[in-house]
C-alpha positions as CSV (number, residue, x, y, z in Angstrom):
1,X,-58.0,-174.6,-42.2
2,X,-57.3,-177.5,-44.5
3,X,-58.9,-180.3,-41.6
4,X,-62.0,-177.7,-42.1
5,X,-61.9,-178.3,-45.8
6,X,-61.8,-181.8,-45.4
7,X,-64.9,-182.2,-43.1
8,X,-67.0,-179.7,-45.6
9,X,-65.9,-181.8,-48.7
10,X,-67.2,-185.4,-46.6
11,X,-70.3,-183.4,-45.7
12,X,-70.8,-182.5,-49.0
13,X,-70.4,-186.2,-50.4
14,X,-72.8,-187.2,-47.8
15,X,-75.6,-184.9,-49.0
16,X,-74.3,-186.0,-52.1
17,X,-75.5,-189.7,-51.9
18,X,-78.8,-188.8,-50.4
19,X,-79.6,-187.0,-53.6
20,X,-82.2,-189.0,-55.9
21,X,-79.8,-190.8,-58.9
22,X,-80.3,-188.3,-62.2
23,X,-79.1,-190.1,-65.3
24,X,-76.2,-188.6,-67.3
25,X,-75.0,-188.7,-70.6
26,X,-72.6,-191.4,-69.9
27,X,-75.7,-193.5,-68.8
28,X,-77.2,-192.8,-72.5
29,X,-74.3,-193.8,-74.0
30,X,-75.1,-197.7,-75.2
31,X,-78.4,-196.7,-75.8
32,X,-77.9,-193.3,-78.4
33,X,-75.6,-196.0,-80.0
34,X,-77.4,-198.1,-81.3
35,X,-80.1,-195.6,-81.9
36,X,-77.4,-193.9,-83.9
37,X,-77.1,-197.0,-85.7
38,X,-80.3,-197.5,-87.0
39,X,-81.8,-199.8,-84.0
40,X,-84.5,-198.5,-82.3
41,X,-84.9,-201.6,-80.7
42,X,-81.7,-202.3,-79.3
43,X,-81.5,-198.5,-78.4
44,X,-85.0,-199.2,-76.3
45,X,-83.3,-202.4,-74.9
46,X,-80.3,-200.6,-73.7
47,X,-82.3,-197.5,-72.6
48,X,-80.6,-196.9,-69.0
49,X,-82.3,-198.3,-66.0
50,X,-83.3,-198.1,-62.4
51,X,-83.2,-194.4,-62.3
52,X,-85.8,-191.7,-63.4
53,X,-88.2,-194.8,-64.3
54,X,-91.8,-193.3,-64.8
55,X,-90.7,-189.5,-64.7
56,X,-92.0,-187.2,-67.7
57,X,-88.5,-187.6,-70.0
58,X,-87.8,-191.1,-69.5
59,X,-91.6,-192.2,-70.8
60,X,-91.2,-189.5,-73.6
61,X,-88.3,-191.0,-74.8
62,X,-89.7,-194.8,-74.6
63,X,-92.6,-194.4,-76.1
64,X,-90.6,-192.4,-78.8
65,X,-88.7,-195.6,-79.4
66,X,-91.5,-197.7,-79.8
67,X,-93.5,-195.7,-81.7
68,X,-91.0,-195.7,-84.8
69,X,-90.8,-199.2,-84.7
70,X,-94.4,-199.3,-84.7
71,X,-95.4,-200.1,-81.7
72,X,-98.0,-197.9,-80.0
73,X,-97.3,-198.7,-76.4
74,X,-98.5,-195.7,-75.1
75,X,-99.9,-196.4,-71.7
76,X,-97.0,-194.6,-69.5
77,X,-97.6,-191.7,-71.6
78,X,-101.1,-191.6,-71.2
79,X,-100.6,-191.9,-67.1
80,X,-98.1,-188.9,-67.9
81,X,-100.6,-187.0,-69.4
82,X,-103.5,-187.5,-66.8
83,X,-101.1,-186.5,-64.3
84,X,-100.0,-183.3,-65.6
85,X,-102.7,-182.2,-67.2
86,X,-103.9,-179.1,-66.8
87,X,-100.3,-177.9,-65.3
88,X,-99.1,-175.8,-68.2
89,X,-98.1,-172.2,-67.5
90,X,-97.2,-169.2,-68.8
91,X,-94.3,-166.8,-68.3
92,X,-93.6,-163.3,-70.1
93,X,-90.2,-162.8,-70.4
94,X,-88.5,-159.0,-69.8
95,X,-88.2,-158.7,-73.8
96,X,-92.4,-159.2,-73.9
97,X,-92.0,-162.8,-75.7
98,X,-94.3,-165.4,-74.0
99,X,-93.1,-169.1,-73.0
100,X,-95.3,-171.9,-72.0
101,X,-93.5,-174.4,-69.6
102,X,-94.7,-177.5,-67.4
103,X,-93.5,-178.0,-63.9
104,X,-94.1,-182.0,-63.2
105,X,-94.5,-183.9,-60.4
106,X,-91.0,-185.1,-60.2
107,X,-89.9,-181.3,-60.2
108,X,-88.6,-181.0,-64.2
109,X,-89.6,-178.1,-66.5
110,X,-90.7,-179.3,-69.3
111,X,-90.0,-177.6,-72.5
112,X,-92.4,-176.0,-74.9
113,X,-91.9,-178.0,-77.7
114,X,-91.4,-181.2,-75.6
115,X,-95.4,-180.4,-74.5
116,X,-96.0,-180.2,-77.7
117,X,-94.6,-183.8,-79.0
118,X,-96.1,-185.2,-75.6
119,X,-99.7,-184.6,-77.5
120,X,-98.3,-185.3,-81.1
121,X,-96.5,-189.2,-79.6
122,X,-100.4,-189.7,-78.2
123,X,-102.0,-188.8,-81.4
124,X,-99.6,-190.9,-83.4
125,X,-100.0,-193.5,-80.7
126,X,-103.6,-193.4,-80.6
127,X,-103.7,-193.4,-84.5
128,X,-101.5,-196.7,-84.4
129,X,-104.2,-198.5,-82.1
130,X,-107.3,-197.3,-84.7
131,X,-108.6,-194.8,-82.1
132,X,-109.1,-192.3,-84.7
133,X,-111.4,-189.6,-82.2
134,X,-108.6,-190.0,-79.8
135,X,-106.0,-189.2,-82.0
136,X,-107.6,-186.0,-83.0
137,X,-108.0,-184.6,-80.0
138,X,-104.6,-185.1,-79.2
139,X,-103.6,-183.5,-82.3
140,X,-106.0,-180.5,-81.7
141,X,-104.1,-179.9,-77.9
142,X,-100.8,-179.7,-79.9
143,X,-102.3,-177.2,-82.5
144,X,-103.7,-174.9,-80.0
145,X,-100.6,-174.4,-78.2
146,X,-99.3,-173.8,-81.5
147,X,-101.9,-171.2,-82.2
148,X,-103.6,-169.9,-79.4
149,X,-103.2,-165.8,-79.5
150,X,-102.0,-165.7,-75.4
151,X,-99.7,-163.7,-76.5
152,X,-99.2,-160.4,-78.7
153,X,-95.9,-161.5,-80.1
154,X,-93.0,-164.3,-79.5
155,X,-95.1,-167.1,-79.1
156,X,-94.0,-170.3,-79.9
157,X,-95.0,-171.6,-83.5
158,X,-92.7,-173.8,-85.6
159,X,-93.1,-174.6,-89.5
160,X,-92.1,-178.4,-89.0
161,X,-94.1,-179.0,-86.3
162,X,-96.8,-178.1,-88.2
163,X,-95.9,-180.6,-90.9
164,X,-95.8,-183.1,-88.6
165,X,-98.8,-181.9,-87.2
166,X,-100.4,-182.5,-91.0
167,X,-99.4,-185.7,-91.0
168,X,-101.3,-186.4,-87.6
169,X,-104.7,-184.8,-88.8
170,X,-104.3,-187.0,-92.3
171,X,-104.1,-190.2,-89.9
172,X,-107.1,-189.2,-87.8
173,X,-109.0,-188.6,-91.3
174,X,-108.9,-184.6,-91.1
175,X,-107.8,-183.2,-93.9
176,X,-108.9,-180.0,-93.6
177,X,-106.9,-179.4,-90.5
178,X,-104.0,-180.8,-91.8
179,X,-104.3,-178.5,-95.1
180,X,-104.6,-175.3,-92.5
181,X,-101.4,-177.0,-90.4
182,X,-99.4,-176.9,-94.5
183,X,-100.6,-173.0,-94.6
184,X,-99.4,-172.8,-91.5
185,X,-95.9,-173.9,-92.1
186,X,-95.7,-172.2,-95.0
187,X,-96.2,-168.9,-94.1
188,X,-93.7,-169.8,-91.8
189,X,-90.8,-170.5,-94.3
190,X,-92.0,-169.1,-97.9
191,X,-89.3,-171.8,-99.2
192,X,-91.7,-174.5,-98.4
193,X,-93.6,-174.3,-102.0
194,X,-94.5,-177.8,-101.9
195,X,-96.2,-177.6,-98.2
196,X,-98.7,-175.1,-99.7
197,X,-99.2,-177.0,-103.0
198,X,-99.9,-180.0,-101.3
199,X,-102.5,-177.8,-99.2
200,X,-104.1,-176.6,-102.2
201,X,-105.1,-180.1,-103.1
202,X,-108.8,-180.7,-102.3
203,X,-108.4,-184.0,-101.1
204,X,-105.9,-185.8,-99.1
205,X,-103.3,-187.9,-101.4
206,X,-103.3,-191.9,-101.7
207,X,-100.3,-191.9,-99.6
208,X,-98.3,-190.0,-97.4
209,X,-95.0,-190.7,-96.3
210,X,-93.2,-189.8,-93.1
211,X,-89.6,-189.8,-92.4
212,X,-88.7,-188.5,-89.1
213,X,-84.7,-187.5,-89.4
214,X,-82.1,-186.9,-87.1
215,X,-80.9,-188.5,-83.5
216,X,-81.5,-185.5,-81.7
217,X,-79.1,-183.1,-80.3
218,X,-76.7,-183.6,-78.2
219,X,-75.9,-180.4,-75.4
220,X,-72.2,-179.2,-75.0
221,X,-70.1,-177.0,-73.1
222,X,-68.1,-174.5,-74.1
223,X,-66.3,-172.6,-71.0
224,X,-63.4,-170.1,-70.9
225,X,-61.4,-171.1,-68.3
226,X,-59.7,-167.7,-66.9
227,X,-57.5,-166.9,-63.5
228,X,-60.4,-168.3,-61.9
229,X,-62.1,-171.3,-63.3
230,X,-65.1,-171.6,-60.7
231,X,-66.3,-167.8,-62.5
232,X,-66.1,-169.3,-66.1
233,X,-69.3,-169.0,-68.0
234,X,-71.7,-172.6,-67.7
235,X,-72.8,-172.3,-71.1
236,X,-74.8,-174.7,-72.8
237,X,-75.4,-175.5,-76.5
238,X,-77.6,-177.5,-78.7
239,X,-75.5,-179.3,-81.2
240,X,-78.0,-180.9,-84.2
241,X,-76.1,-184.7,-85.3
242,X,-78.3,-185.3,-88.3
243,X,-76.5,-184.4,-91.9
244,X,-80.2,-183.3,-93.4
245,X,-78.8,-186.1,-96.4
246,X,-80.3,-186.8,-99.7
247,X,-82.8,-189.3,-99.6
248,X,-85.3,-191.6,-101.9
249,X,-88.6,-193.1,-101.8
250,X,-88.7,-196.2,-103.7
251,X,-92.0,-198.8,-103.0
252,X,-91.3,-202.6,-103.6
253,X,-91.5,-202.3,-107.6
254,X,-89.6,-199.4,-108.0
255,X,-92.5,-196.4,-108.1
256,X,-90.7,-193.1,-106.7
257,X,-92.3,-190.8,-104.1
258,X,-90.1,-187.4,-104.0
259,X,-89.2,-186.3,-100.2
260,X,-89.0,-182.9,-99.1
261,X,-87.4,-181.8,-96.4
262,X,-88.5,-179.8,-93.2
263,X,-86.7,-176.9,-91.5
264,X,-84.9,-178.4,-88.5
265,X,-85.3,-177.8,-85.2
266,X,-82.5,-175.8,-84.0
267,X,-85.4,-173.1,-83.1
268,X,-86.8,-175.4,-80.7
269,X,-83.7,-175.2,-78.3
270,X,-83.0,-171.4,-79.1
271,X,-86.5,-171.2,-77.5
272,X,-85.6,-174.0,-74.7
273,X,-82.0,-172.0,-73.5
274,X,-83.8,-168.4,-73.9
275,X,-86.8,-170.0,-71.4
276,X,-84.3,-171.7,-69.4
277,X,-82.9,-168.5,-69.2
278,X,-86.3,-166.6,-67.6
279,X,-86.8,-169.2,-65.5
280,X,-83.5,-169.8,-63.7
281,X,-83.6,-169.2,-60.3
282,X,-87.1,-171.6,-60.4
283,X,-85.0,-174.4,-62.4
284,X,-82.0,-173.8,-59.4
285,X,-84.8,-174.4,-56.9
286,X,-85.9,-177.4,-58.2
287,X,-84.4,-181.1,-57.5
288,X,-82.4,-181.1,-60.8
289,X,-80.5,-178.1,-60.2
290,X,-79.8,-178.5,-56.4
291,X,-78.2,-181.4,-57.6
292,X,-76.2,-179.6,-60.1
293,X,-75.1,-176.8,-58.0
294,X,-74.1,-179.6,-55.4
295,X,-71.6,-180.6,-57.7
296,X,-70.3,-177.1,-58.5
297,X,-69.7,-177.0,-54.3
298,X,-68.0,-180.3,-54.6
299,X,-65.4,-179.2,-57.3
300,X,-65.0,-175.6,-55.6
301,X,-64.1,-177.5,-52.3
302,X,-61.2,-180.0,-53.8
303,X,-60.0,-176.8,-55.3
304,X,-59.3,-175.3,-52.0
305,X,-58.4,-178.5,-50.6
306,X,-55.8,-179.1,-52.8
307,X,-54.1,-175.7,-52.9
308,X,-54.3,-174.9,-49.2
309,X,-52.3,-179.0,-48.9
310,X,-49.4,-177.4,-51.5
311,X,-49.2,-174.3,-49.0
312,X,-48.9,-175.9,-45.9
313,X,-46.2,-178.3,-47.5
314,X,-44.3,-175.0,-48.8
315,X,-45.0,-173.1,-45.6
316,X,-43.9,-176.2,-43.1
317,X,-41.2,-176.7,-45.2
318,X,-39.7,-173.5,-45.2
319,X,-40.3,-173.0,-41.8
320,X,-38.6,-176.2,-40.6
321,X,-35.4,-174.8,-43.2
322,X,-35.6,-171.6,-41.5
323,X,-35.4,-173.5,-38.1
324,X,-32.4,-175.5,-39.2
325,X,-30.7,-172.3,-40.6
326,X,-30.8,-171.0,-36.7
327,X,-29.6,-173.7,-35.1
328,X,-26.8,-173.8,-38.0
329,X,-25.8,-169.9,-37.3
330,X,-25.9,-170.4,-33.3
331,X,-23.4,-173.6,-33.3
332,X,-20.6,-171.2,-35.2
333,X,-18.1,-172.5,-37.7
334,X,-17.6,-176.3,-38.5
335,X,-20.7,-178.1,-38.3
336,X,-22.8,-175.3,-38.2
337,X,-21.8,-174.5,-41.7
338,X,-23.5,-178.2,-42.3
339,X,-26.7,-177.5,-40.9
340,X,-27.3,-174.3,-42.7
341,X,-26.8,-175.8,-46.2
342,X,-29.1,-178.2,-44.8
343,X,-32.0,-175.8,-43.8
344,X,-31.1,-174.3,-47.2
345,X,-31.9,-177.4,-49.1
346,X,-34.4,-178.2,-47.2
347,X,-36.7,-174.8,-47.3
348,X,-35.8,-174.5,-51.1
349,X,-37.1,-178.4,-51.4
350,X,-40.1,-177.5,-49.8
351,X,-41.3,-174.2,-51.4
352,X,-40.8,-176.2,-54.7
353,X,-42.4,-179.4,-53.2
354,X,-45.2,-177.1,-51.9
355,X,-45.3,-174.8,-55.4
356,X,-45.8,-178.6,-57.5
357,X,-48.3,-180.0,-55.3
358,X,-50.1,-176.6,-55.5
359,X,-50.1,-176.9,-59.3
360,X,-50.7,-180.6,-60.0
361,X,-53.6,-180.1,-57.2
362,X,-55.0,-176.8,-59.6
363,X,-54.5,-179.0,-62.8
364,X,-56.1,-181.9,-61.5
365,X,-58.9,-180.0,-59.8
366,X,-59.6,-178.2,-63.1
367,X,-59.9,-181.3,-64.9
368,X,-62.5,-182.7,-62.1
369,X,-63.7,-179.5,-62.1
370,X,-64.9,-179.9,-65.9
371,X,-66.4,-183.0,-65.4
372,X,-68.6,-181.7,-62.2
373,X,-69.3,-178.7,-63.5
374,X,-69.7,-179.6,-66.8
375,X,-73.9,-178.9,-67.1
376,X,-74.2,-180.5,-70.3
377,X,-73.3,-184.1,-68.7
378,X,-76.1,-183.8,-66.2
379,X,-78.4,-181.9,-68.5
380,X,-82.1,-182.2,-68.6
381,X,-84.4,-182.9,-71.8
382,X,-86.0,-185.1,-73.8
383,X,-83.4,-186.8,-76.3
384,X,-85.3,-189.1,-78.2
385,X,-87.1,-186.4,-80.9
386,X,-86.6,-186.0,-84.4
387,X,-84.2,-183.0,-85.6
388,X,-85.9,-182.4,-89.1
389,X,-88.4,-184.6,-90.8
390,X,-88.9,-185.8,-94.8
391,X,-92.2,-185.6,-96.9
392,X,-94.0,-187.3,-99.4
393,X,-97.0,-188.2,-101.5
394,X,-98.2,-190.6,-104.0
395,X,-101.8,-191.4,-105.5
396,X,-100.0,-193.9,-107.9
397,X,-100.7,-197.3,-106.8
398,X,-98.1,-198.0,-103.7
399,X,-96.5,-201.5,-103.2
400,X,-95.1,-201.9,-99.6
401,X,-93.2,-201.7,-98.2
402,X,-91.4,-198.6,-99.6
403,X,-87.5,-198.6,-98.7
404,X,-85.7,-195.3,-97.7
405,X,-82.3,-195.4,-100.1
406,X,-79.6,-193.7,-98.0
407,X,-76.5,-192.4,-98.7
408,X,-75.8,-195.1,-95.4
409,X,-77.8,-197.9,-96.6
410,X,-81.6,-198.6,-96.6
411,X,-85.1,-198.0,-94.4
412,X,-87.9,-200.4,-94.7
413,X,-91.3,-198.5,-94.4
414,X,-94.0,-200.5,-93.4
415,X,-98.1,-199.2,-94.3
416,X,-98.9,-197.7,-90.6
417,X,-102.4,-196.2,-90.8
418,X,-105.0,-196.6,-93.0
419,X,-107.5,-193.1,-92.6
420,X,-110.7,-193.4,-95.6
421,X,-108.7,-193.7,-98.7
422,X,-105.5,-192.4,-97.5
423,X,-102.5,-193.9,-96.1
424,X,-100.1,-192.7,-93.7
425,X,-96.7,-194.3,-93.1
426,X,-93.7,-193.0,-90.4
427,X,-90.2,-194.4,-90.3
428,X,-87.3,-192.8,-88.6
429,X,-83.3,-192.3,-90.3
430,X,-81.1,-191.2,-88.0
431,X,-79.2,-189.5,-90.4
432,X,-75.6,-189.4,-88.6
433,X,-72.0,-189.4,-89.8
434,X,-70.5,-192.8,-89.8
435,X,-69.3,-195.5,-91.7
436,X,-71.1,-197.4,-94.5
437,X,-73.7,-199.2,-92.4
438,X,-77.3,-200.8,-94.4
439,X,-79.8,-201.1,-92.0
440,X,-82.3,-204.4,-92.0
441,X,-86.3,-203.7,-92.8
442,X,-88.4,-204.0,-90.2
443,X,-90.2,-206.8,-92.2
């Protein structure tokens, strides 16, 4: 039994290592870092390598990176986009709500709102280069799968999206859509007064002002481990990192621009787990969760391994006493008393022998067991997006760059896009919990 164990856990490591490499949250780790710490560049340069180059969320979450440092390197997302176009789907759930996924080449299932920011990082790159017609067609893809009626009700519609999706239409020179996108948002969230006042306006302000917030969320676990750990639940959550701070606008000669800020997007991943939920068995069929099930089989295997080695310590043990004990009783008096303490000793040594090898081998499995099974290490989604985004206008004269005070430090926000008479500058604040840190300009 246990050399059977054996060969199934080698045959598993084998299929194991022909498995195409997945990057893990480990592999993030230097990267989300320094983007934590203000450096997109850094956070770009120490962006993991050599695996998952040139799928769907690896060029997402470059060109994210360069696009808030202002650089609208955009080709690999373009490629991205001629590939999958046309591949979106539709799905309606038991509960008669409607989600809109992407299956991609490489076998992921993109999320709604991650097809959504696919078209708004184009528009915004396409913006950057001064391919204003571009840029608006990008921005009108995202809007219709904002607002198409395909579905009756629970379709996906989200009230900061749609701000950011203002800020778009103002860089392509629409503002008519954007003021539609405001209305949109708030009708949304009736808390958002300054979304529809800001709609109301006839024509697009001097200056609008960006401020994309938050690292993105980070997924964790949390099982309950019971009698049998290999039945605890693999649930996943969507933990939001940014602290939604205070902030101020101040341009080079001290003007003020007031920042309001967006709902975040914790809807997004409700949405994401609840589709993820629908689609299951087709996300277990695909690449990414064979390889995730492998390593369930993996841990489930050195479980069994590592009890049935305690038993047949305790059992051989025992038996081998229990031999000793009869050759003891058969020699009579004298020595035989000898042997039969020994077979004593020596069965009692092994059941406990057995019994601690049974149980280090069920800690230590556990433990392994939480780090294979664990989905959230190996789980698939685009990282590099805002949580929450800030908001603000001027039409007093502007002096760049404007700084972003923090409670952290400071933001230097460069003029990105000139549209007619309007302005449009983006900047990015991670937002995060950590220790006094001021953050150089870009300038």
């Amino acid at each position: 039994m246990l050399l059977r164990l054996l060969i199934l856990v080698l045959l598993l490591l084998l299929a194991g290592c022909s498995q195409t490499s997945l990057l893990t949250k480990q592999d993030y780790q230097n990267s989300q870092r320094a983007f934590m710490q203000g450096n997109a560049d850094d956070a770009y340069l120490d962006f993991p390598r050599g695996a998952e180059e040139g799928t769907f969320i690896t060029t997402m979450e470059k060109s994210y990176l360069n696009l808030i440092q202002g650089k609208p390197q955009i080709k690999a997302l373009q490629q991205q986009d001629d590939v999958i176009s046309n591949r979106v789907r539709y799905h309606v759930s038991r509960e008669a709500k409607t989600f809109f996924y992407l299956q991609t080449p490489e076998d992921y299932y993109a999320s709604e709102h991650e097809v959504i920011w696919l078209h708004f990082l184009l528009s915004w790159g396409y913006a950057l280069q001064g391919q204003a017609e571009n840029a608006c067609v990008e921005a009108r893809e995202a809007g219709s799968l904002l607002s198409l009626p395909w579905s009756p009700n629970g379709h996906f519609d989200d009230p900061a999206m749609r701000i950011f999706l203002a800020g778009l239409w103002t860089m392509c020179g629409e503002w008519r859509e954007a003021q539609v996108d405001l209305r949109a948002a708030w009708m949304m969230d009736n808390s958002l007064g300054w979304a529809k006042e800001l709609a109301e306006r006839e024509r697009a302000p001097a200056h609008l002002f960006l401020v994309l917030g938050g690292p993105g969320p980070e997924p964790v676990w949390n099982p309950e481990f019971k009698a049998n750990p290999l039945r605890s639940e693999r649930q996943v959550e969507f933990k939001l990192r940014g602290q939604k701070s205070r902030i101020a606008l101040l341009d080079r000669n001290g003007v003020a621009i007031e920042p309001h800020l967006s709902p975040d997007a914790g809807k997004w991943y409700e949405r994401h787990l609840a589709r993820e939920s629908e689609l299951h068995e087709a996300i277990l069929d695909s690449a990414y969760g064979g390889q995730m099930a492998l390593s369930g089989s993996l841990a489930s295997a050195r479980i069994a391994a590592s009890t049935s080695a305690g038993l047949a310590v305790g059992i051989g043990g025992t038996a081998l006493g229990a031999a000793l004990i009869y050759a003891g009783v058969n020699l009579g008096s004298g020595s035989g008393g000898d042997v039969i303490t020994l077979g004593l000793i020596v069965a009692a040594a092994s059941i406990a022998k057995g019994m601690e090898i049974a149980g280090e081998g069920y800690s230590a499995s556990t433990r392994d067991l939480k780090q294979d099974l664990d989905p959230s290490i190996h789980y698939r989604f685009v990282r590099y997006l805002p949580e929450y985004l800030w908001m603000g206008w001027s039409d007093k004269a502007i002096t760049y760059p404007v700084e972003i005070r923090t409670p952290t430090g400071y933001i230097g926000m460069r003029q990105a896009v000139v549209a007619g008479r309007t302005s449009v500058s983006v900047a990015h604040f991670p937002d995060v919990a950590s220790p006094r840190t001021f953050l150089r300009p870009p300038y």
